[in-house]
C-alpha positions in Angstrom: -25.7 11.6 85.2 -22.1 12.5 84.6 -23.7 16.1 82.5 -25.6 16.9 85.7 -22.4 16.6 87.7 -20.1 18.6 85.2 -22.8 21.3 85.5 -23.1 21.2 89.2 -19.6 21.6 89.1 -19.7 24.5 87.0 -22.1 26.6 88.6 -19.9 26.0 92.1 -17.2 27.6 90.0 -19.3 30.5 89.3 -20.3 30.8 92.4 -16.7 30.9 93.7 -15.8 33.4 90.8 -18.7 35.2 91.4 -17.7 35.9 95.0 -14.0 37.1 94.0 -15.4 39.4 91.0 -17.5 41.0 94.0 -14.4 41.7 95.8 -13.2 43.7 93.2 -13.6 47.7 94.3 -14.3 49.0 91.0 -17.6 48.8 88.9 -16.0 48.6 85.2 -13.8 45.8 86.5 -16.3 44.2 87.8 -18.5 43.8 84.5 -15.3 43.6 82.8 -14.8 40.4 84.7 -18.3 39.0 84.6 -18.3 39.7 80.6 -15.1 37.3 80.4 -16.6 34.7 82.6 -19.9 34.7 80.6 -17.4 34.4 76.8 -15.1 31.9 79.1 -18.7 29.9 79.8 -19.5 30.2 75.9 -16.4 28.5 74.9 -17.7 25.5 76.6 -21.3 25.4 75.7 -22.0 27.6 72.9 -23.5 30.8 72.5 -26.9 30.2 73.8 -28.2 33.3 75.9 -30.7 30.9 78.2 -27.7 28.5 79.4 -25.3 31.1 80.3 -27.5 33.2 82.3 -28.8 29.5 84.3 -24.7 28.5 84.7 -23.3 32.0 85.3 -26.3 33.4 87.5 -25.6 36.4 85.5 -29.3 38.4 84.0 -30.5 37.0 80.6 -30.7 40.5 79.7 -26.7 41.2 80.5 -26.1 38.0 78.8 -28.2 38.3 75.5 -26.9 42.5 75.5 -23.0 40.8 75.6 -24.2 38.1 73.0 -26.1 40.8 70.7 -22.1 43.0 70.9 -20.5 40.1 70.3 -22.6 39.3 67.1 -22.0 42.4 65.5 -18.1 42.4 66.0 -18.2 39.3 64.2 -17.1 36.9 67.0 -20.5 35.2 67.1 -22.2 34.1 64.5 -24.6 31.1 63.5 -24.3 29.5 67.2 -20.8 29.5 67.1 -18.0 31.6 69.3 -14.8 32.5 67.1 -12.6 32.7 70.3 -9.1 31.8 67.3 -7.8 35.2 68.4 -7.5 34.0 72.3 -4.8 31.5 71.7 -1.3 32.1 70.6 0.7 30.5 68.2 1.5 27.5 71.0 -1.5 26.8 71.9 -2.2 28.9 75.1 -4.5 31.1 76.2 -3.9 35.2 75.3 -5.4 36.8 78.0 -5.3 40.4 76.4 -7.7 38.7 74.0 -9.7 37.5 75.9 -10.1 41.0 77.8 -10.0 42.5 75.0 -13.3 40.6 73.7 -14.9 41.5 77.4 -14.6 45.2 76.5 -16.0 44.4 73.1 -18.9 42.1 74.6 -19.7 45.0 77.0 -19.6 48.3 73.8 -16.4 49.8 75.3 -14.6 48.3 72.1 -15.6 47.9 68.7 -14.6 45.4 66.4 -13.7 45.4 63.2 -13.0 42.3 60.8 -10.6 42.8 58.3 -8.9 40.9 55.6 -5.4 39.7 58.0 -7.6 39.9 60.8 -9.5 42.9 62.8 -8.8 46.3 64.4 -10.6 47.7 67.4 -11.6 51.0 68.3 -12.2 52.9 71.5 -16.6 53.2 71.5 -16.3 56.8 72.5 -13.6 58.3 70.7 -13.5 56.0 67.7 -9.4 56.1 68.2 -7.9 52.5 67.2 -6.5 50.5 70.5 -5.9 47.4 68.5 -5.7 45.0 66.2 -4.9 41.6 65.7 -3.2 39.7 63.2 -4.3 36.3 62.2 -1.2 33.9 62.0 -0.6 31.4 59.8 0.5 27.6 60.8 
């Protein structure tokens, strides 16, 4: 009973998010901000293209396309999300990361692992934009 509740409660806050991502004038921001809902959904119950399309409302299609991106960047792999690059050294939440995963999720980034961590690159012009460095405790 209580996992039915949790969900029902989670797909109310989707459709709340859902209604302020439509509010949002601009297409790219738009599926920028439905890609980080979907890896913000996937932090709670896995990787699993069927159960985030139910919860977010979102295609199965979008979701398995963002899932598929994700894979081959290396932040998905054998069920599991590798999300260590959206918190800081203290514990909280990097937002740039977590945007910077959405553009990776929808092939405007690429990803690429690295031995200290991973650089990304700009999909069309193959410039660097990032990297990230993974810190030691």
């Amino acid at each position: 009973m209580k996992n039915r509740l949790e969900d029902h409660q989670v797909d109310k806050q989707m459709t709340e998010l859902e209604r302020e991502i439509r509010r949002i004038s601009d297409d790219r921001d738009q599926q920028i901000s439905r890609a980080m809902a979907v890896l913000v959904m996937s932090a709670r119950m896995g990787p699993n293209a069927n159960h985030l399309a139910q919860h977010t409302g979102y295609p199965r299609e979008f979701v398995r396309a963002l899932m598929e991106r994700m894979e081959v960047g290396g932040l998905w792999t054998n069920g599991l999300l590798d999300d260590q690059e959206w918190w800081d050294s203290d514990g909280e939440l990097n937002g740039v990361a977590l945007f910077t995963h959405a553009h990776v999720a929808l092939g405007l980034v690429r990803r690429e692992p690295t031995s200290y961590g991973a650089r990304y690159f700009d999909t069309e012009t193959g410039e660097p934009v990032g990297e990230w460095r993974r810190f030691i405790h």
